[in-house]
C-alpha positions in Angstrom: 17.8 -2.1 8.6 20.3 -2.0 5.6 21.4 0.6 3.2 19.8 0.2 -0.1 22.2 0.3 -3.5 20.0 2.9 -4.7 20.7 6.1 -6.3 19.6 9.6 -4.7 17.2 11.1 -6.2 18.3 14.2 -8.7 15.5 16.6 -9.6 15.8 20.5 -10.9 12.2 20.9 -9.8 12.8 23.5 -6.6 9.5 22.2 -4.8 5.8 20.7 -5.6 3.7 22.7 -8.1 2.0 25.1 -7.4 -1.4 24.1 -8.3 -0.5 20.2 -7.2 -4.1 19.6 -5.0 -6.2 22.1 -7.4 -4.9 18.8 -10.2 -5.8 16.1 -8.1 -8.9 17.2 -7.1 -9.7 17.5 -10.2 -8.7 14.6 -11.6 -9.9 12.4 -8.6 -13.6 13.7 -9.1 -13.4 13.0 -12.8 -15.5 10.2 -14.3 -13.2 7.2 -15.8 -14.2 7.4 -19.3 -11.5 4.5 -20.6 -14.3 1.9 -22.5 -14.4 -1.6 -20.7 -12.6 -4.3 -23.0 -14.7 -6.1 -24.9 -13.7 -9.7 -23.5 -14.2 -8.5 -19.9 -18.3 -7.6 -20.6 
C-alpha cells in the first residue's frame, strides 16, 4: 500500500469528550423530526 499526500491531523482537543456516549445515546434514540419534502409525499 502507498503513502497518501495527506496532511496529519492537528487538533488542540487532548482526548474525546467527556460526555461523548451520554451524546450519542441521546441523540441516536431521538425521533427525526426534519418534515418530509413536499415532492417526496
Amino acid at each position: 500500500m502507498t503513502d497518501a499526500n495527506s496532511r496529519s491531523i492537528v487538533s488542540n482537543q487532548p482526548s474525546l469528550h467527556e460526555k461523548l456516549d451520554e451524546i450519542v445515546l441521546k441523540h441516536l434514540s431521538a425521533e427525526f423530526k426534519k418534515p418530509i419534502a413536499e415532492h417526496t409525499q
